[in-house]
The first five atom37 places (N, CA, C, CB, O) and aatype in JSON, in Angstrom:
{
  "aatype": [20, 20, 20, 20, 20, 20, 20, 20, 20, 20, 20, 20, 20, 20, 20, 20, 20, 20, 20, 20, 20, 20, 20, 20, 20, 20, 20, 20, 20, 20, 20, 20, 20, 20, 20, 20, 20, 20, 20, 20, 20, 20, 20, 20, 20, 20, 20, 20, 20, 20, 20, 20, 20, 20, 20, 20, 20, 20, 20, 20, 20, 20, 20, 20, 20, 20, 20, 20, 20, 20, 20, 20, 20, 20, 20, 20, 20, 20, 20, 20, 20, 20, 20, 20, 20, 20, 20, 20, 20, 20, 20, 20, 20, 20, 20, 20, 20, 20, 20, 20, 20, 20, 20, 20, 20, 20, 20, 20, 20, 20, 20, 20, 20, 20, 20, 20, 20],
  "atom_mask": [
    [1, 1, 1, 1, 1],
    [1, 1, 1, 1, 1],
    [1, 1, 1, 1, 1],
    [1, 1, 1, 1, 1],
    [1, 1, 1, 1, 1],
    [1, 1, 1, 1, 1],
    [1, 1, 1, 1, 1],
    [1, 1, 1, 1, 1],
    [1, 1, 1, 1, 1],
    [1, 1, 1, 1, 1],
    [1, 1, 1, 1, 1],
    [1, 1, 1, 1, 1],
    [1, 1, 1, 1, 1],
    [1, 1, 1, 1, 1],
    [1, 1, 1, 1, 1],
    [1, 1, 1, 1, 1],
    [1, 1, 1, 1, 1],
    [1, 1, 1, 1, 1],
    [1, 1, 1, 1, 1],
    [1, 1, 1, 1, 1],
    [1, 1, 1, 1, 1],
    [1, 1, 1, 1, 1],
    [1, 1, 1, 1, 1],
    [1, 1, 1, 1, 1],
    [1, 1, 1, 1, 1],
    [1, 1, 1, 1, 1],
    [1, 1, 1, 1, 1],
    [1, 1, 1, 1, 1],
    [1, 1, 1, 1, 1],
    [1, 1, 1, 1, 1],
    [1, 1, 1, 1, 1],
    [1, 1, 1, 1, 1],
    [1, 1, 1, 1, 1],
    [1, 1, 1, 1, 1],
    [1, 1, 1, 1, 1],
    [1, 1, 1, 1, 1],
    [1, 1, 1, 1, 1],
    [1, 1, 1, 1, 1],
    [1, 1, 1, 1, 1],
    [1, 1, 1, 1, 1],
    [1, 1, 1, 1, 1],
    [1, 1, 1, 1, 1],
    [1, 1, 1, 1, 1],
    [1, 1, 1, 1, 1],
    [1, 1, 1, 1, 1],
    [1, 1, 1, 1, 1],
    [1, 1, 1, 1, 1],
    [1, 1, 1, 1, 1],
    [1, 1, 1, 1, 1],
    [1, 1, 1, 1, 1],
    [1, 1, 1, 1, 1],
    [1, 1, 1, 1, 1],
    [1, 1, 1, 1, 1],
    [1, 1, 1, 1, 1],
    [1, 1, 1, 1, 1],
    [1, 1, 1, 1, 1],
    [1, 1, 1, 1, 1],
    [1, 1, 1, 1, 1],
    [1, 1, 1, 1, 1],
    [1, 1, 1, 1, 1],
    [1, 1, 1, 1, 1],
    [1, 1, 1, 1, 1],
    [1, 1, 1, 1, 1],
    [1, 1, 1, 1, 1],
    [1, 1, 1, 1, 1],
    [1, 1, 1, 1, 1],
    [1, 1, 1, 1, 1],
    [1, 1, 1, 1, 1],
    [1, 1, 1, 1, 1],
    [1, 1, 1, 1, 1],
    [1, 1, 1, 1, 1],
    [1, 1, 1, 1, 1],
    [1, 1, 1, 1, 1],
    [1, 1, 1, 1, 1],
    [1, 1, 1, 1, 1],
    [1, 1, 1, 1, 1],
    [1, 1, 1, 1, 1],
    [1, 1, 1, 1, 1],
    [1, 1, 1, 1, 1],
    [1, 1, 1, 1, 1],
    [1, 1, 1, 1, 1],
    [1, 1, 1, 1, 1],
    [1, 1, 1, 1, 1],
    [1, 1, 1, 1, 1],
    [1, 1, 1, 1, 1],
    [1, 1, 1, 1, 1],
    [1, 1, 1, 1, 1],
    [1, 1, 1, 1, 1],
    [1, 1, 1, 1, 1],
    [1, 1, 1, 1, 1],
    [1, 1, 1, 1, 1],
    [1, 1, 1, 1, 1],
    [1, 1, 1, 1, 1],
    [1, 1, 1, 1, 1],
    [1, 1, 1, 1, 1],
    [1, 1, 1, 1, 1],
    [1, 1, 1, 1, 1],
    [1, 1, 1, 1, 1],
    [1, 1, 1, 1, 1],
    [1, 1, 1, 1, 1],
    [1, 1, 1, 1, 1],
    [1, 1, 1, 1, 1],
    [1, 1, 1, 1, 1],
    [1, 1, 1, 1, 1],
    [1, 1, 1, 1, 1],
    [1, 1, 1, 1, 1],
    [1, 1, 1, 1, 1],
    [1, 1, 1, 1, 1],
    [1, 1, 1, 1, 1],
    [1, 1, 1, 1, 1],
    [1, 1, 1, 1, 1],
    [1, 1, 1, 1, 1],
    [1, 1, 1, 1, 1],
    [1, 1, 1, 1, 1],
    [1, 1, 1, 1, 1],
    [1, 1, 1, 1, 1],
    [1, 1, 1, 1, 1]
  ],
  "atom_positions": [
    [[47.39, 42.77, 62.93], [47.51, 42.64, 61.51], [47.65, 44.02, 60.9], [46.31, 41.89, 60.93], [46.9, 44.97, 61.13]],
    [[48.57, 44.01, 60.21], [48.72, 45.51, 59.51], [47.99, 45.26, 57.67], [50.89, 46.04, 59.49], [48.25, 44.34, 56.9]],
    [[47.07, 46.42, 57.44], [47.02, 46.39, 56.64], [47.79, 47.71, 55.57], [45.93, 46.04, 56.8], [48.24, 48.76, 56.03]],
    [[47.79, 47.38, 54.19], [48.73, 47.98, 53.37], [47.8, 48.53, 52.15], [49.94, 46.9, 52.95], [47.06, 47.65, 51.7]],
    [[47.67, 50.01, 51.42], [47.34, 49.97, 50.09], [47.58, 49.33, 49.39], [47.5, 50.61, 49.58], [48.65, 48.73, 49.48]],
    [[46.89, 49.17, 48.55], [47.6, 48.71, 47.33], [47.89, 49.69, 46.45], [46.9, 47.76, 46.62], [47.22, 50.73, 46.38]],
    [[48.73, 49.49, 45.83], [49.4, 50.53, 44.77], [49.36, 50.09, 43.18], [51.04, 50.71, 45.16], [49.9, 48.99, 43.29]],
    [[49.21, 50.17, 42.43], [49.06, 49.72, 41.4], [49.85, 50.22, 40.36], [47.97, 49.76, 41.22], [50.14, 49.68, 39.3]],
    [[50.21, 51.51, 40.88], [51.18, 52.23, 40.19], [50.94, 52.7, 38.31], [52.46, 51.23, 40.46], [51.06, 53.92, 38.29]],
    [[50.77, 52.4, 37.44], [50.51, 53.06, 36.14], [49.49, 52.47, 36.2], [51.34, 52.97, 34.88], [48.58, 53.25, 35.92]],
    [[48.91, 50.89, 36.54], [47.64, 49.64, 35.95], [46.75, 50.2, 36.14], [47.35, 48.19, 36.58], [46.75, 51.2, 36.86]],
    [[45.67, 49.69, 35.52], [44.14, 50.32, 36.24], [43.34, 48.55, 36.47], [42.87, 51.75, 34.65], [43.19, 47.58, 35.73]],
    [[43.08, 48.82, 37.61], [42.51, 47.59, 38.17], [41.28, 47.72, 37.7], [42.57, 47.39, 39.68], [40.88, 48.79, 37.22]],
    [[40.31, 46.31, 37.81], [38.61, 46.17, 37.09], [38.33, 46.71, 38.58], [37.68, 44.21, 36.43], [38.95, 46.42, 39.61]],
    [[37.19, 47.62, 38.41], [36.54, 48.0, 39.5], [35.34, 47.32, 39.64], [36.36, 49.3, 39.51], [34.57, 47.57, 40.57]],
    [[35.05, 46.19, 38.49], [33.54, 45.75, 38.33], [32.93, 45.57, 37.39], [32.79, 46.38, 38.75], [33.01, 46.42, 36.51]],
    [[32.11, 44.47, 37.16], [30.92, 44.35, 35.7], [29.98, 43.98, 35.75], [31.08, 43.66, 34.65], [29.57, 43.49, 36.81]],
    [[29.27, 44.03, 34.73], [28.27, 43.61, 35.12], [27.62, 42.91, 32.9], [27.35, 45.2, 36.3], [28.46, 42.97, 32.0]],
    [[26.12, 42.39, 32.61], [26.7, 41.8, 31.48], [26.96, 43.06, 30.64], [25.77, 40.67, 30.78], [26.61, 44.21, 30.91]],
    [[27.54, 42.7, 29.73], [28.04, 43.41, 28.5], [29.16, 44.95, 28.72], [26.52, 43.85, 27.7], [29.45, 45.94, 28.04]],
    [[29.5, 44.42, 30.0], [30.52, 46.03, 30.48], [31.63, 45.6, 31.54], [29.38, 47.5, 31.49], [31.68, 44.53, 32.14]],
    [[32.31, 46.42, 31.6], [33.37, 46.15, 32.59], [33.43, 47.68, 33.21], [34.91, 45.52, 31.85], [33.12, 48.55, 32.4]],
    [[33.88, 48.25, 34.87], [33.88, 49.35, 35.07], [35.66, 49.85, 35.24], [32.86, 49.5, 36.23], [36.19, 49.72, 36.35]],
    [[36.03, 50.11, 34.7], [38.17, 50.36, 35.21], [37.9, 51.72, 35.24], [39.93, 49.89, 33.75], [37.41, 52.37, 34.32]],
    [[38.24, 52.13, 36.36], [38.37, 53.53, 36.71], [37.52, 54.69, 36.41], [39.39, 53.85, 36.29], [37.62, 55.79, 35.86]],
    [[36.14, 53.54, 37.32], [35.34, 54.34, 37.47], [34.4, 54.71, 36.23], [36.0, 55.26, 37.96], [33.33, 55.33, 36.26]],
    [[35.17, 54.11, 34.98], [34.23, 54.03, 33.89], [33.85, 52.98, 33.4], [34.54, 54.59, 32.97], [34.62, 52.02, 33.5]],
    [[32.39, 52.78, 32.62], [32.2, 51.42, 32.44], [32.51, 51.65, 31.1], [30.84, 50.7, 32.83], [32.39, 52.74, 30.53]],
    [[33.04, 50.29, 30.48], [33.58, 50.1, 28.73], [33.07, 49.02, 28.53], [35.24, 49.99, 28.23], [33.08, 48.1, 29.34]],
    [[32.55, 48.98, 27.4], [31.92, 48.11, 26.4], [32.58, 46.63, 26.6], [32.18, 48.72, 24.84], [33.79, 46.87, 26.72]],
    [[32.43, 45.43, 26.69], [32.94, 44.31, 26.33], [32.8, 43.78, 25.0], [32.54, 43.53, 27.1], [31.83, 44.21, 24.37]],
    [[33.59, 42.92, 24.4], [35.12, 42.59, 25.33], [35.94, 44.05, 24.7], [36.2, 40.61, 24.73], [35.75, 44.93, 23.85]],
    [[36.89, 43.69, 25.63], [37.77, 44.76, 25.81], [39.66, 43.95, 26.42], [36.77, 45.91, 27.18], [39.81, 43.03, 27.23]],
    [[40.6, 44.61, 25.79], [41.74, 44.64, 26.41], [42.37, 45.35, 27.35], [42.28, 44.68, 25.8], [42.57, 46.48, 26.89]],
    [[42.84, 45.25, 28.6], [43.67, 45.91, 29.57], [44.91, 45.74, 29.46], [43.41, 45.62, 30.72], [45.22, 44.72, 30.08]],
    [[45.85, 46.27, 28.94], [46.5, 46.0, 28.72], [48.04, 47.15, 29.05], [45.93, 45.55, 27.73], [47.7, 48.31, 29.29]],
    [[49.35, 46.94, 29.07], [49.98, 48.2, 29.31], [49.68, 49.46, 28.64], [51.18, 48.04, 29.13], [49.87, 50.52, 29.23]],
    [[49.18, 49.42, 27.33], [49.15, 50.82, 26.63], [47.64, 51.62, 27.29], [49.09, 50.55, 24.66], [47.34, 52.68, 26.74]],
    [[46.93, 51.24, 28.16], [45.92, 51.3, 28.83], [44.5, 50.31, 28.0], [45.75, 52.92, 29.02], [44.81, 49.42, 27.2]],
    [[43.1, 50.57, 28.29], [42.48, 50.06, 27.56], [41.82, 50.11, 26.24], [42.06, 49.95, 28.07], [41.84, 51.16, 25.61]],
    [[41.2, 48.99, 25.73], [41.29, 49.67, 24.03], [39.76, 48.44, 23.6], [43.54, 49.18, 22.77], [39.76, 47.46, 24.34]],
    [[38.74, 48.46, 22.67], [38.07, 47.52, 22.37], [38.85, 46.17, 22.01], [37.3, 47.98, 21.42], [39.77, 46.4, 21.21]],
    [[38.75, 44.93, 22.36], [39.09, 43.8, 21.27], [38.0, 43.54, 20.61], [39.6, 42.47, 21.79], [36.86, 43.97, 20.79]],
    [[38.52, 42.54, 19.54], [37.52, 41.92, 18.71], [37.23, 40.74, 19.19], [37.85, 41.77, 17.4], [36.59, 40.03, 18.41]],
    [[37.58, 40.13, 20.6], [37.18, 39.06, 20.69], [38.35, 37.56, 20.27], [35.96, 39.29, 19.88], [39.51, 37.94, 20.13]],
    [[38.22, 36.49, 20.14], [38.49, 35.55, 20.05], [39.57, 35.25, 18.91], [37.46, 35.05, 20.07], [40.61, 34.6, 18.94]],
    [[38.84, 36.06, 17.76], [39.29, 36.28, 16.25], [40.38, 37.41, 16.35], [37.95, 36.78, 15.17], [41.3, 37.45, 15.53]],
    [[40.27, 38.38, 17.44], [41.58, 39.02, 17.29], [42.87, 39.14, 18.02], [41.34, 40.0, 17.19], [42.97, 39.6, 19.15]],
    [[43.8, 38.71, 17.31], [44.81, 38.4, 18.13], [45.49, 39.11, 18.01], [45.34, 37.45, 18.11], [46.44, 39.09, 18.78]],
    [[45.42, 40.15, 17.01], [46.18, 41.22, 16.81], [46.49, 42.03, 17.61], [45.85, 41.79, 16.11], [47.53, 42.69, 17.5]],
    [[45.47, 42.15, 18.78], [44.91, 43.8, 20.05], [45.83, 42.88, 20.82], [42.68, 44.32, 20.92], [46.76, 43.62, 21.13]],
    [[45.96, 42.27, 21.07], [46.69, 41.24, 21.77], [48.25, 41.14, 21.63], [46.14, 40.01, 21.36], [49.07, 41.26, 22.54]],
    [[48.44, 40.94, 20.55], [49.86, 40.82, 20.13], [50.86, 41.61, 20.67], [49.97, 41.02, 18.88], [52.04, 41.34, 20.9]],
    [[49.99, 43.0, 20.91], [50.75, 44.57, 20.65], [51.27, 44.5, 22.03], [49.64, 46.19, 20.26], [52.09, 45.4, 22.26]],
    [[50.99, 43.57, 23.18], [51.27, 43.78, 24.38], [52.18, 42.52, 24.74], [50.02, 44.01, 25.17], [52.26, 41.86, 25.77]],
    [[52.78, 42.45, 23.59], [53.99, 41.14, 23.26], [55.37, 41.62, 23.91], [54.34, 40.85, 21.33], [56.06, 42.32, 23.17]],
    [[55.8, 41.38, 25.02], [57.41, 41.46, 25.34], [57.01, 42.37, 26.44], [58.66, 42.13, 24.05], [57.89, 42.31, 27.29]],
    [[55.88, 43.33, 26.86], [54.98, 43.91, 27.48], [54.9, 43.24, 28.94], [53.78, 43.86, 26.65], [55.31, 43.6, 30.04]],
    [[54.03, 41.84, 28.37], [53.63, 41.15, 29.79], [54.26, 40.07, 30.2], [52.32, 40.72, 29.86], [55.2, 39.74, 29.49]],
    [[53.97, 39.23, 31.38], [54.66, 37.97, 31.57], [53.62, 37.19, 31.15], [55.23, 37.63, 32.99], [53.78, 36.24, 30.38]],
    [[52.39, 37.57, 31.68], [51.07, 36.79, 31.22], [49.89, 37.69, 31.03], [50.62, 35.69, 32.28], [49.65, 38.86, 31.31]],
    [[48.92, 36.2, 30.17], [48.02, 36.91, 29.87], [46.63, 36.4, 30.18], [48.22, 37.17, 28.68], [46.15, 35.37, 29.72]],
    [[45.97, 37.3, 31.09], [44.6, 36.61, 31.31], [43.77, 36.57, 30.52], [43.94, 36.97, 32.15], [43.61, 37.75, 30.24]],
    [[42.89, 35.83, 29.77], [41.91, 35.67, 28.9], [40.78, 35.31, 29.52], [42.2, 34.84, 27.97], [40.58, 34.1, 29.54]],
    [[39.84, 36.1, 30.1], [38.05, 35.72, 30.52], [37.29, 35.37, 29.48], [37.13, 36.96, 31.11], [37.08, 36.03, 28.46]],
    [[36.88, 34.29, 29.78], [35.98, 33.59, 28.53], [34.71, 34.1, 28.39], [35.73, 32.07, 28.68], [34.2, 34.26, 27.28]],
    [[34.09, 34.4, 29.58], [32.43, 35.08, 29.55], [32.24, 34.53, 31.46], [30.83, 33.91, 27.89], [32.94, 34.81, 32.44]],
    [[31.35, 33.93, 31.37], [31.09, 33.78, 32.6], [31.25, 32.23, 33.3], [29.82, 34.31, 32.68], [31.16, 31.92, 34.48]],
    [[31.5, 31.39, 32.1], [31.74, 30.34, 32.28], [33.58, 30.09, 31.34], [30.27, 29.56, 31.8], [34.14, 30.61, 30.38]],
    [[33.91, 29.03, 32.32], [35.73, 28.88, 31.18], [35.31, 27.53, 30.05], [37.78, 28.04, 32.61], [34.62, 26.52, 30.1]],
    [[35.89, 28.0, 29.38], [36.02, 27.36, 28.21], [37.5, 27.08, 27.26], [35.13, 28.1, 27.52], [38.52, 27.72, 27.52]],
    [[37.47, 26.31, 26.45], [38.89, 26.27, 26.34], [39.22, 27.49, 25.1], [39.4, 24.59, 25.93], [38.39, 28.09, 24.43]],
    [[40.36, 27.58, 25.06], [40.83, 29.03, 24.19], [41.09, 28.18, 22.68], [42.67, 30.02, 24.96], [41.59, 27.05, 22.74]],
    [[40.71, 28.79, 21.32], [41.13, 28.32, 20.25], [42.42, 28.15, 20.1], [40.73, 28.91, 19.42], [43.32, 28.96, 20.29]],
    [[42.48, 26.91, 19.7], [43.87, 26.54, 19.13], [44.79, 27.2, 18.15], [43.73, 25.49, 18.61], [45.98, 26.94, 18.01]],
    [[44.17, 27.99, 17.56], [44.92, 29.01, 16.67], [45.34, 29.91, 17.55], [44.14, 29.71, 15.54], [46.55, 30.06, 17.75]],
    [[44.44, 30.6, 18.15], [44.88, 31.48, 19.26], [45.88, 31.51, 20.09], [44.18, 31.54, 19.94], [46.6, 32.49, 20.25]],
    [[46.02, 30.13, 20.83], [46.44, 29.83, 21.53], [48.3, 30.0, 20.86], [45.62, 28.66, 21.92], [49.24, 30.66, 21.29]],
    [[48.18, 29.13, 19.75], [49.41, 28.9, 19.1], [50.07, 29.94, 18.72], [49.3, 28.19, 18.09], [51.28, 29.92, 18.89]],
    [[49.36, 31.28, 18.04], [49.42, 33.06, 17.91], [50.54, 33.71, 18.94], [47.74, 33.85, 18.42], [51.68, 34.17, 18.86]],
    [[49.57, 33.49, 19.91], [49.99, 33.85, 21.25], [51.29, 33.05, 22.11], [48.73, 33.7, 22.01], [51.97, 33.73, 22.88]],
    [[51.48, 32.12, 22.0], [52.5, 31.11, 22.05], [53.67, 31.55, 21.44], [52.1, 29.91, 21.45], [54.71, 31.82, 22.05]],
    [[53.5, 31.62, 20.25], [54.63, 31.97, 19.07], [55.38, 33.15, 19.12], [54.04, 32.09, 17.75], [56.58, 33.27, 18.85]],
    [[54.56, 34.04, 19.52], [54.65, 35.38, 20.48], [55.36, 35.59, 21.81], [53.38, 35.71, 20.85], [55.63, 36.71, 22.24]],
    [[55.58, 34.75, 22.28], [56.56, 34.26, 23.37], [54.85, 34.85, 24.6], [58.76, 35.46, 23.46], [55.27, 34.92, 25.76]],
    [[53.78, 35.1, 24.57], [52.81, 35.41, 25.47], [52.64, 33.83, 26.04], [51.4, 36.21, 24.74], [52.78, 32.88, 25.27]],
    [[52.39, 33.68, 27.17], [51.61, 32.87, 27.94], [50.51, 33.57, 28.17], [52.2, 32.42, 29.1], [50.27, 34.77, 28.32]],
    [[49.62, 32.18, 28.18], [48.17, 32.78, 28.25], [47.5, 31.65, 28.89], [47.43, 33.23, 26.76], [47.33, 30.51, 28.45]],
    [[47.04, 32.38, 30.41], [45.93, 31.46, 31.18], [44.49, 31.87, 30.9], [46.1, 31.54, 32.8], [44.11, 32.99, 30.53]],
    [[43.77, 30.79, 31.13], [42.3, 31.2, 30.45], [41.95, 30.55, 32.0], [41.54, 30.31, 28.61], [42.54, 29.76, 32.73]],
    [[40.28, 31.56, 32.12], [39.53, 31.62, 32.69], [38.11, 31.82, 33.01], [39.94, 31.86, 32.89], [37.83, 32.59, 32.08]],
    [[37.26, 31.71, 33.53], [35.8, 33.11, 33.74], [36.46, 34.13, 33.53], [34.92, 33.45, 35.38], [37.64, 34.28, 33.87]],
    [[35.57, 35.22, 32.74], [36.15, 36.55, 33.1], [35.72, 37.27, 34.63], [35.68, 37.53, 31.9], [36.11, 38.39, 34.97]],
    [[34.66, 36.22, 35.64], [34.98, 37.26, 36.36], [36.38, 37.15, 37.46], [33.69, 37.52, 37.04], [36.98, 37.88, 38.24]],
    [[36.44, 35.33, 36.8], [38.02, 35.24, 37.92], [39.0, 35.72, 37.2], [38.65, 33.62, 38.44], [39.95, 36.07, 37.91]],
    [[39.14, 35.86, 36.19], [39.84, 36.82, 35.32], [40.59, 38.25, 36.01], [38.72, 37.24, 34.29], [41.73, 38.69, 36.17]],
    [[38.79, 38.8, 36.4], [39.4, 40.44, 36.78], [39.67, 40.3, 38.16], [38.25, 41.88, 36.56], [40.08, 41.36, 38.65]],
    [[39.58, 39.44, 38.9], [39.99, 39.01, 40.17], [41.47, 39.05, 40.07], [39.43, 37.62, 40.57], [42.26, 39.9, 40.48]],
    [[41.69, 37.89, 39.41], [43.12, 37.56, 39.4], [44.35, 38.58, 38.8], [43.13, 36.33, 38.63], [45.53, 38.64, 39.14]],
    [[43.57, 39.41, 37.7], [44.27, 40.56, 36.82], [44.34, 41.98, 38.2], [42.98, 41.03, 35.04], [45.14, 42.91, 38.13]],
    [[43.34, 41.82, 39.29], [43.54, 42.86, 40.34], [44.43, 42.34, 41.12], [42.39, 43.27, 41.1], [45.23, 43.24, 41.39]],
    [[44.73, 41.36, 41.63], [45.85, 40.57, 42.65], [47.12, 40.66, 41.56], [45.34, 38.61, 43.18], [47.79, 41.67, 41.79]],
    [[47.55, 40.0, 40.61], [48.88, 40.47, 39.9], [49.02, 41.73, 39.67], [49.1, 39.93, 38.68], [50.14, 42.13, 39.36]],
    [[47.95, 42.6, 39.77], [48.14, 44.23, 39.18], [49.09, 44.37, 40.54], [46.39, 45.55, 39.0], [50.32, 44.5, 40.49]],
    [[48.34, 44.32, 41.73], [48.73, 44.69, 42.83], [49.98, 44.01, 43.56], [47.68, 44.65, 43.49], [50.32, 44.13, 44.74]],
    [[50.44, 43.41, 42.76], [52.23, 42.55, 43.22], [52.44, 43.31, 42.46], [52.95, 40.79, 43.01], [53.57, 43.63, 42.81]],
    [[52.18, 44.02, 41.44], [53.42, 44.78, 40.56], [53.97, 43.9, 39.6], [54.71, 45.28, 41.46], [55.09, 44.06, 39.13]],
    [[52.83, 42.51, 39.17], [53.41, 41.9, 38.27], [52.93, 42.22, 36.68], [53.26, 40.59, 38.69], [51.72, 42.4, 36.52]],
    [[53.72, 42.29, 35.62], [53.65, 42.53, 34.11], [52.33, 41.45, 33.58], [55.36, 42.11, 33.31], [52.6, 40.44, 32.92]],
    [[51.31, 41.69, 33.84], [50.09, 41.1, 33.62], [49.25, 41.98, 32.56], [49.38, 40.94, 34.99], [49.31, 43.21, 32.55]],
    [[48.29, 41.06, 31.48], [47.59, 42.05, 30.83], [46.1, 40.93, 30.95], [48.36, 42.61, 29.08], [45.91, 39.88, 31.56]],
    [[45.24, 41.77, 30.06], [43.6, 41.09, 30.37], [42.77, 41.69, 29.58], [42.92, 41.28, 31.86], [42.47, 42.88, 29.46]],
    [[42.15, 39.94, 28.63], [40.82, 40.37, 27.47], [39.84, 39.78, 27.99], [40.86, 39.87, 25.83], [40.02, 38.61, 28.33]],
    [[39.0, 40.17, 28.13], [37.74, 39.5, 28.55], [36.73, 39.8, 27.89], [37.38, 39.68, 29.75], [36.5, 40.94, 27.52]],
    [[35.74, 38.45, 27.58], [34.76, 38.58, 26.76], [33.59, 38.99, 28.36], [34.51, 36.96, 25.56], [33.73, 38.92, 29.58]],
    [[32.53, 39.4, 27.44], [31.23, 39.95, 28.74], [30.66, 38.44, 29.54], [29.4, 40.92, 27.71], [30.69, 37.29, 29.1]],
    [[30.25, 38.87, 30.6], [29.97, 38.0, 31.19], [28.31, 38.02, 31.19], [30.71, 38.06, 32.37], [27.67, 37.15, 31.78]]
  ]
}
């Protein structure tokens, strides 16, 4: 079996969290928070769709971590983001940063808000 780096190339993969933090590169940041192409930045959470928006035409998708359990995403939100041409899968945030490290690492146009777990 050969194994391969991964490359991630500009992304910064979740290195880890724990509650109320996330660690990306080696630093821990406040939750929630966006990962997103312009690198990372605070969100507001649920209510803001704005931090979100900005990474419109950006990604193919968008992971949304709910906390530690999934829940469904507001319907406003949802529709925001929709309208926006974003797809948006919801999840746990910690399968969230799982899944946001496996698309980082195909090199796919992926972004990621996650509320704390």
């Amino acid at each position: 079996m050969q194994l391969n780096e991964v490359n991630y190339d500009d992304g910064q993969p979740i290195d880890g969290y724990g509650p109320g933090f996330f660690r990306i590169g080696g630093e821990a940041h406040e939750a929630p928070l966006a990962v997103l192409p312009g690198g990372v930045q605070p969100w507001g959470g649920l209510q803001d769709a704005e931090t979100l928006l900005k990474a419109a035409g950006a990604v193919d998708v968008l992971l949304i971590g709910m906390g530690p359990e999934i829940a469904h995403l507001p319907g406003s939100l949802r529709e925001t983001l929709e309208a926006a041409g974003m797809g948006a899968e919801v999840m746990s945030s910690p399968q969230a940063c799982r899944t946001y490290n496996v698309l980082l690492g195909e090199g796919r146009r992926v972004g990621l808000a996650v509320l704390p777990v």
